[in-house]
Backbone as CSV, one residue per row, in Angstrom:
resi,resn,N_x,N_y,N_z,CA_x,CA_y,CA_z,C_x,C_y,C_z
1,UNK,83.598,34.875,67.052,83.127,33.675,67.726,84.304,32.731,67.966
2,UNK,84.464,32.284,69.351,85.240,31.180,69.460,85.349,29.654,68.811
3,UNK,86.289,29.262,68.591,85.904,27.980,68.021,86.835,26.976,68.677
4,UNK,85.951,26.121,69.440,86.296,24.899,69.741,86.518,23.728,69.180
5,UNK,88.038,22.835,69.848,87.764,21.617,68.701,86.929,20.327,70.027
6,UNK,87.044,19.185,69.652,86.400,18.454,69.945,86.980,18.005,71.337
7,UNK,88.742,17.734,71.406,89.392,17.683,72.219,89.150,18.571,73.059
8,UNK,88.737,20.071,72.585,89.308,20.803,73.782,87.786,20.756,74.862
9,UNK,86.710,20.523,73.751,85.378,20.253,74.772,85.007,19.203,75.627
10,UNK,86.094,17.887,74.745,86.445,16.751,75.795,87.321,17.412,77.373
11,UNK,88.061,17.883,77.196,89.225,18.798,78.271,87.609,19.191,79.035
12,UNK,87.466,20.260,78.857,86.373,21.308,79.541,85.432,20.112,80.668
13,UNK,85.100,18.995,79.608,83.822,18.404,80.144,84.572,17.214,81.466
14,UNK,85.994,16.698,81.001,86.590,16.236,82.403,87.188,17.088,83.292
15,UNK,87.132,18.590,83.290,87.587,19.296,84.158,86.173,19.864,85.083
16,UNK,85.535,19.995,84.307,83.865,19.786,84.890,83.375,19.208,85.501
17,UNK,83.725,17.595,85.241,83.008,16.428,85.838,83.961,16.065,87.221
18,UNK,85.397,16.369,87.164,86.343,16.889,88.393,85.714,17.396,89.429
19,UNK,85.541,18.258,89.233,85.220,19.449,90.339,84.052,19.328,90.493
20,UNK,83.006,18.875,89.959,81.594,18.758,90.468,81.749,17.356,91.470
21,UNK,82.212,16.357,91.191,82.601,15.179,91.597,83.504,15.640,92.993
22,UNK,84.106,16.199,92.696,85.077,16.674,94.547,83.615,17.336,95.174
23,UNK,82.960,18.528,94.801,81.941,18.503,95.459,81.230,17.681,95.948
24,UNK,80.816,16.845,95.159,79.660,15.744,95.732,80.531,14.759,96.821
25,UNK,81.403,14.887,96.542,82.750,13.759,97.380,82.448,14.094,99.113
26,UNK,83.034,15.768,98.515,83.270,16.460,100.132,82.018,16.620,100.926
27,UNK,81.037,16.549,99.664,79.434,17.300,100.682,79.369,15.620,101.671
28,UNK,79.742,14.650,100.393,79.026,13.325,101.141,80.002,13.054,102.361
29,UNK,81.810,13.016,102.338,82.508,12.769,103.294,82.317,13.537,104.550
30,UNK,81.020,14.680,104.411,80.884,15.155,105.775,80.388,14.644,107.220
31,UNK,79.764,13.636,106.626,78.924,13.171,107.655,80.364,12.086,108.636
32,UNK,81.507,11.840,107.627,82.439,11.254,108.306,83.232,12.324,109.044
33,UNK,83.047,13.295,108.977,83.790,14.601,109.389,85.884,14.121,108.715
34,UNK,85.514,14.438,107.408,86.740,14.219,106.741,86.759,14.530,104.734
35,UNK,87.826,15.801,104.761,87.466,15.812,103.224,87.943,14.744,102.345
36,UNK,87.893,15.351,100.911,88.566,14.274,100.149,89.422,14.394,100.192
37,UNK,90.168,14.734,100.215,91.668,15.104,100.320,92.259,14.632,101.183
38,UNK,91.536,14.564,102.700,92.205,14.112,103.610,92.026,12.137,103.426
39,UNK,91.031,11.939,102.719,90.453,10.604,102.498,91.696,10.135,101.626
40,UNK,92.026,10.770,100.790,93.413,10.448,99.789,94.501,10.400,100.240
41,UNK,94.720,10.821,100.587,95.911,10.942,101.715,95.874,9.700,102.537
42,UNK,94.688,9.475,103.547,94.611,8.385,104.503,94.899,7.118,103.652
43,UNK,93.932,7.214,102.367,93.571,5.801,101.254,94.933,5.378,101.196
44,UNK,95.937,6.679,100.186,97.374,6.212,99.749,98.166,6.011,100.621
45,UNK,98.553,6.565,102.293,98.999,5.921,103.297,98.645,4.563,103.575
46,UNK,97.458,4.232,103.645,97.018,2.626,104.205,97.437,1.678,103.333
47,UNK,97.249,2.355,101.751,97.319,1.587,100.847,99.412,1.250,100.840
48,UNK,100.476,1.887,100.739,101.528,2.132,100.468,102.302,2.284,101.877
49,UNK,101.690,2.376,102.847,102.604,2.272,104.485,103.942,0.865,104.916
50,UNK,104.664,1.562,105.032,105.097,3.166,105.381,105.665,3.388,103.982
51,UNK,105.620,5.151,103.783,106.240,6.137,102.725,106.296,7.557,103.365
52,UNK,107.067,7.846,102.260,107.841,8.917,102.858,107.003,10.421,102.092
53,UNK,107.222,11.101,102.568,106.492,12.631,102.029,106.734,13.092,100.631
54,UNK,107.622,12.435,100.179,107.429,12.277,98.649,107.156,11.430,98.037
55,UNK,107.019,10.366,98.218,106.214,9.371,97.565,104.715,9.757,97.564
56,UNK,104.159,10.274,98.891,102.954,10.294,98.899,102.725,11.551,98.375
57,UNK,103.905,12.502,98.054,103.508,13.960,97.351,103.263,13.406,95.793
58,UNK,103.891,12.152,95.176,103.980,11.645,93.978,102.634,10.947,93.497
59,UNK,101.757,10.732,94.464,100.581,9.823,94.457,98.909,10.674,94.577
60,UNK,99.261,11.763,95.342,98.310,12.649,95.256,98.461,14.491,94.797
61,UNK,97.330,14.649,94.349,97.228,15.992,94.018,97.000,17.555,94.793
62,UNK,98.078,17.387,95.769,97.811,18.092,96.159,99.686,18.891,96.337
63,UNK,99.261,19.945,96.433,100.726,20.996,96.415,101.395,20.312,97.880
64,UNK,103.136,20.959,97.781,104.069,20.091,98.981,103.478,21.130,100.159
65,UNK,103.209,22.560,100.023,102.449,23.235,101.323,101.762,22.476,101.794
66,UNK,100.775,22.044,100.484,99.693,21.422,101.330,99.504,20.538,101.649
67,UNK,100.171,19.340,101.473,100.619,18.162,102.356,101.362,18.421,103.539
68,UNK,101.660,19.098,103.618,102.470,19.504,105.000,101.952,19.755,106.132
69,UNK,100.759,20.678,105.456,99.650,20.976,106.517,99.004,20.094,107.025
70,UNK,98.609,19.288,105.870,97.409,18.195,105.826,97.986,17.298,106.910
71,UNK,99.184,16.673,106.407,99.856,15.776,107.350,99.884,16.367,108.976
72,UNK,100.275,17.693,108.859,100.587,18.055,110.645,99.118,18.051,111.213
73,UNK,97.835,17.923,110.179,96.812,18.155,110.872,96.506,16.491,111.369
74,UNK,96.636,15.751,110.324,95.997,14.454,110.397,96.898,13.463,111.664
75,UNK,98.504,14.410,111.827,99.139,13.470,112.977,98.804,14.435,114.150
76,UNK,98.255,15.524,114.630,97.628,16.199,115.464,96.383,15.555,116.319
77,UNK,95.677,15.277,114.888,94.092,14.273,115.095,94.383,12.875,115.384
78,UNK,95.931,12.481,115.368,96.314,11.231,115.580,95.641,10.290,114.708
79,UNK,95.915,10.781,113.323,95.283,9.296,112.635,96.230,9.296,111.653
80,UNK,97.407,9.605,111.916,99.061,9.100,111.295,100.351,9.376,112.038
81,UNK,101.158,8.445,111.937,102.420,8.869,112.713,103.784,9.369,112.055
82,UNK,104.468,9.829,112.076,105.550,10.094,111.066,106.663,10.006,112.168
83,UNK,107.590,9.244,111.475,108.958,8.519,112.151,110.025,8.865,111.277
84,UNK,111.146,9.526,112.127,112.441,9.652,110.941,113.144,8.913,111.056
85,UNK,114.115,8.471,110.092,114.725,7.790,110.098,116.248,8.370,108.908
86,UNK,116.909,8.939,109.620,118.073,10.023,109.263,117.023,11.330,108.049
87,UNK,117.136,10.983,107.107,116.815,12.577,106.554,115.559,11.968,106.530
88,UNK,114.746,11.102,106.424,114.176,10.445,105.731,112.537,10.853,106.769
89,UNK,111.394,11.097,106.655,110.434,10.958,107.620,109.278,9.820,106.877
90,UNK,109.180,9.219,107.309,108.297,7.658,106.963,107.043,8.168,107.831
91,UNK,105.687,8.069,106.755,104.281,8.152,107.136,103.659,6.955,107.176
92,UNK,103.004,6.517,108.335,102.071,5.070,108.541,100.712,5.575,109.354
93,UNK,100.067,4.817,109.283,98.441,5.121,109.666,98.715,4.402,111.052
94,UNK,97.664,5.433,112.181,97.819,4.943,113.523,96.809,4.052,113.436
95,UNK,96.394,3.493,114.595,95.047,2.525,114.439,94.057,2.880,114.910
96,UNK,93.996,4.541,115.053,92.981,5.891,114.834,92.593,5.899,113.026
97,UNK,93.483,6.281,112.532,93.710,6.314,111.134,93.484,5.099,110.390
98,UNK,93.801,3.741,111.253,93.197,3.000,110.502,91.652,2.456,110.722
99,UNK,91.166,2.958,111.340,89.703,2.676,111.702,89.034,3.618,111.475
100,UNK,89.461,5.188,111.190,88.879,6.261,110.132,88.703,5.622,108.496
101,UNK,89.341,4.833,107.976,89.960,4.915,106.554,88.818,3.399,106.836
102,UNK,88.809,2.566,107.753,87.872,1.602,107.602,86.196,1.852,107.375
103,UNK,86.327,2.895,108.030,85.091,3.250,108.955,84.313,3.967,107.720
104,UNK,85.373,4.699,106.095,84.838,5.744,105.352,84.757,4.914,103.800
105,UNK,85.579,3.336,104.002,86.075,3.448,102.591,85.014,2.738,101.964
106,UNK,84.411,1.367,102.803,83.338,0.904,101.847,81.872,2.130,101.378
107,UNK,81.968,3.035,102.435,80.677,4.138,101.616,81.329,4.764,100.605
108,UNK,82.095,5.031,100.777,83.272,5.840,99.638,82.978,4.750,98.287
109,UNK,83.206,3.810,98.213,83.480,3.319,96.987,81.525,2.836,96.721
110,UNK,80.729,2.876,97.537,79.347,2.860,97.082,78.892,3.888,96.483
111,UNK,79.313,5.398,96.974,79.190,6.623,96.568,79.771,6.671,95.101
112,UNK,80.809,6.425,94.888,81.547,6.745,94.139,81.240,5.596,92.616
113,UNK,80.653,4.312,92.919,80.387,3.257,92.143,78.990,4.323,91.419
114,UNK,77.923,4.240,92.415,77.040,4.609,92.294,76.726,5.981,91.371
115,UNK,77.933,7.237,91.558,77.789,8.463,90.569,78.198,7.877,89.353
116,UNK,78.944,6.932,88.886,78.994,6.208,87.266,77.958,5.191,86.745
117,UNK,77.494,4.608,87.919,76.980,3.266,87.760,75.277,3.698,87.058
118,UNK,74.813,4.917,87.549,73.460,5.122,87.751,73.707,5.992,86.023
119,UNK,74.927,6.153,85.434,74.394,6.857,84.180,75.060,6.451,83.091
120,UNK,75.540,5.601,83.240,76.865,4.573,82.149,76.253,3.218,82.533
121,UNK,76.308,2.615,81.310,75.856,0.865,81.089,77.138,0.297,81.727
122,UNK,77.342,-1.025,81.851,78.774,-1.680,82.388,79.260,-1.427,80.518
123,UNK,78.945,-1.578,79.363,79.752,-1.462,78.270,80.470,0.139,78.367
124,UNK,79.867,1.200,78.621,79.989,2.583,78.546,81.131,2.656,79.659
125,UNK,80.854,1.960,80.691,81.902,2.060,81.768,83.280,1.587,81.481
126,UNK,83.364,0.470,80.444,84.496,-0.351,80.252,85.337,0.402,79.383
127,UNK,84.343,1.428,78.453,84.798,1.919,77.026,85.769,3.450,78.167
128,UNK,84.963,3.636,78.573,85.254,4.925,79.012,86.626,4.941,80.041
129,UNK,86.681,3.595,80.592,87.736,3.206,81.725,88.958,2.971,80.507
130,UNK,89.169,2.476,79.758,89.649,2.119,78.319,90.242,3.457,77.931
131,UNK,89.145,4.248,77.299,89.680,5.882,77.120,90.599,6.664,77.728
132,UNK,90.381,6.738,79.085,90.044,7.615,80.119,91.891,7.262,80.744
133,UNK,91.808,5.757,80.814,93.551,5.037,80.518,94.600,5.256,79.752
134,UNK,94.101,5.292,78.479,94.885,5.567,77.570,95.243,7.398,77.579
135,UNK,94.458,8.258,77.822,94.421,9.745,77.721,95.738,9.584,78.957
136,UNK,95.281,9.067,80.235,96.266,9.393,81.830,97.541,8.835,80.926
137,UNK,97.357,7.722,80.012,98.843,7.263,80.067,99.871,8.194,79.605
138,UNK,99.359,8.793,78.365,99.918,9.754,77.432,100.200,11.053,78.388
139,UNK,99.552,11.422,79.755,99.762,12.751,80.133,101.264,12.170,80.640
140,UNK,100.549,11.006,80.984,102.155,10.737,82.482,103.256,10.538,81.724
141,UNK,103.283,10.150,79.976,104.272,10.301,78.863,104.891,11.457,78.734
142,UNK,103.956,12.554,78.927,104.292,13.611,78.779,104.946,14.598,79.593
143,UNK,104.474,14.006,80.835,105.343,14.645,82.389,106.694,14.168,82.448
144,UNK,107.234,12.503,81.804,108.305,12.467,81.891,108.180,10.943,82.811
């Protein structure tokens, strides 16, 4: 029989609540015709414009392939522009991109309020935001 410790069922149950959560993300961002991913991307551009393809590789989770793609798709669809500037290529949101990212973010954060809000008290939320801080801080200790 396997034996689990407490940590590692904590691990399991936020790698769980991850990926069920990108599901519910992507099923709901459909109706905007846009995944999460591409929503992260747009968010940390609008939010941080202009940056460069590593900064924004530093901010989201996604592999450098796949920002690459993502990006040639999203300046294709014209809802980002990328400008060089000697080695350097600088990403900013067009005002396609910025009226996508307008158009998705207040449902986004109702959606997203709403999957914590409806099963955590505001104390459970605070404790857990508290936790949940302290665990990210120690990983990003640990990355260096």
């Amino acid at each position: 029989m396997r034996r689990n410790t407490l940590a590692s069922l904590i691990w399991v149950r936020i790698t769980r609540f991850t990926h069920q959560s990108e599901l519910l993300f992507n099923d709901f961002l459909k109706r905007f015709d846009i995944t999460a991913a591409q929503f992260d991307v747009l968010n940390q551009i609008g939010t941080y414009q202009p940056l460069s393809q590593s900064e924004l590789a530093d901010k989201i989770t996604i592999s450098a392939g796949g920002i690459s793609r993502m990006l040639s798709r999203l300046e294709r669809d014209g809802y980002i522009q990328r400008t060089s500037e000697w080695k350097t290529k600088w990403i900013s949101l067009t005002e396609k991109g910025e009226a996508k990212l307008e158009s998705v973010f207040e449902h986004q954060l109702a959606f997203q309020t709403s999957l914590i809000e409806d099963c955590l008290s505001r104390e459970e939320q605070k404790t857990l935001y508290k936790l949940m801080t302290k665990v990210q801080r120690h990983t990003e200790k640990e990355l260096g």
